[in-house]
C-alpha positions in Angstrom: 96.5 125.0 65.3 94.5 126.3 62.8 97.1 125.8 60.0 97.3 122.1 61.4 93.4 121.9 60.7 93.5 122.7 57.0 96.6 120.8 56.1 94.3 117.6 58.1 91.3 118.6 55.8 93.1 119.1 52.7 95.0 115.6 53.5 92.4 114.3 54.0 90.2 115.3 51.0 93.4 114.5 49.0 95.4 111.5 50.0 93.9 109.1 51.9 95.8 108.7 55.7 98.8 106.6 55.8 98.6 106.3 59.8 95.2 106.0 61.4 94.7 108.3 64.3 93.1 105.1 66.2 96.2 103.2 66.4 98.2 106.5 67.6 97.0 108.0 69.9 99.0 110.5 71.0 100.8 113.3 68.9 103.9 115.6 72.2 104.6 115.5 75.2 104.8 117.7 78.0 105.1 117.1 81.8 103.0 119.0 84.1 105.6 118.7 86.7 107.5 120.9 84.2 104.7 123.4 84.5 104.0 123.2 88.1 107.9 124.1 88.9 107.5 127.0 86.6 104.1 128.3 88.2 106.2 127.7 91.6 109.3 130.1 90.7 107.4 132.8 89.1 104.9 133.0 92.5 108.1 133.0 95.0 110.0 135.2 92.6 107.0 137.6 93.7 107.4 136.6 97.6 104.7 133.9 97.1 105.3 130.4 98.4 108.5 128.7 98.0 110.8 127.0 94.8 108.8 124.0 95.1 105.1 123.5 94.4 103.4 121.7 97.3 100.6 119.3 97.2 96.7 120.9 97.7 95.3 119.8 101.3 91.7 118.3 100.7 90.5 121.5 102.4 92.4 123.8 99.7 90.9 121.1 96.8 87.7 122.1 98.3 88.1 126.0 98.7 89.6 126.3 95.5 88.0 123.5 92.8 84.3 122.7 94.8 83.6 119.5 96.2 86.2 116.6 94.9 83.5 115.0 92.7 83.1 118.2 90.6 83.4 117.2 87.4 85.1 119.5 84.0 84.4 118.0 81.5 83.1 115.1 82.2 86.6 113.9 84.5 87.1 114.9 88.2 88.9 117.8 88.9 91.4 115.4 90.6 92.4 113.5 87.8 93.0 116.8 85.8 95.4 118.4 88.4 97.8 115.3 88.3 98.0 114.3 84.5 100.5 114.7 81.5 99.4 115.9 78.2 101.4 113.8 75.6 101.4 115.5 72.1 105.0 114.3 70.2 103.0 115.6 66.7 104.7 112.9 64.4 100.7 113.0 62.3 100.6 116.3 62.1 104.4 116.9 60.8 103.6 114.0 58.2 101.0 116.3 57.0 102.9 119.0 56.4 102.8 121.0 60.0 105.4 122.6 61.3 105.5 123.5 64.4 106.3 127.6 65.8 106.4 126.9 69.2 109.0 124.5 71.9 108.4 123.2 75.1 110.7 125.9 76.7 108.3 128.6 74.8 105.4 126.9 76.7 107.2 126.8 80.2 108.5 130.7 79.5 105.4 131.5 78.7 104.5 130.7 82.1 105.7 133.2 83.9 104.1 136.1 82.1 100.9 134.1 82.7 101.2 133.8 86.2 101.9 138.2 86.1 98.8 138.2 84.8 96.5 136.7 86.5 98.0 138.3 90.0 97.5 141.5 88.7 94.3 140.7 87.8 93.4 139.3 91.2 95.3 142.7 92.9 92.1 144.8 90.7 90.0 142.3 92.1 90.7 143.1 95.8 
């Protein structure tokens, strides 16, 4: 990301902007179902849960996030939970980026993730 901030500032000290980043919004795409499944198969490949991820009761929205109208940022925590990020990254190829990373990096990455943070949870304990 940081190479993609130059290239923006040197584009946009040099050239003036062929596409306005008003009228496109959005630069990938990823689907957080995607992720979920991922997050799903690395806990039940450790005898957690099953292959599926399953919906939060109210209760575990509670236990785990606070009370439903805690807000991150300025959004609910609900709305969060249940949302795509779309990124596609046409403006930042037509300045030059070039992306390192794939989708299926992101997802494999998960699993690694999901190591971590048990382990760290197992020190906790």
């Amino acid at each position: 990301m940081g190479g993609l901030l130059l290239r923006r500032v040197w584009r946009c000290l040099s050239v003036p902007l062929l596409i306005t980043f008003t009228k496109h919004p959005y630069s990938a795409e990823h689907k957080q179902r995607d992720a979920y499944d991922a997050i799903a198969r690395a806990l039940h490949a450790r005898g957690i849960g099953g292959l599926e991820p399953t919906q939060f009761s109210l209760e575990e929205l509670v236990k785990y996030f606070g009370p439903l109208e805690t807000i991150y940022g300025g959004i609910p925590i609900t709305y969060i939970l249940g949302t795509n990020a779309r990124c596609k990254g046409d403006r930042a190829r037509a300045l030059g980026w070039k992306p390192t990373h794939t989708n299926e990096d992101f997802l494999s990455s998960i699993e690694p993730e999901v190591e971590y943070v048990l382990k760290k949870q197992s020190e906790k304990a």
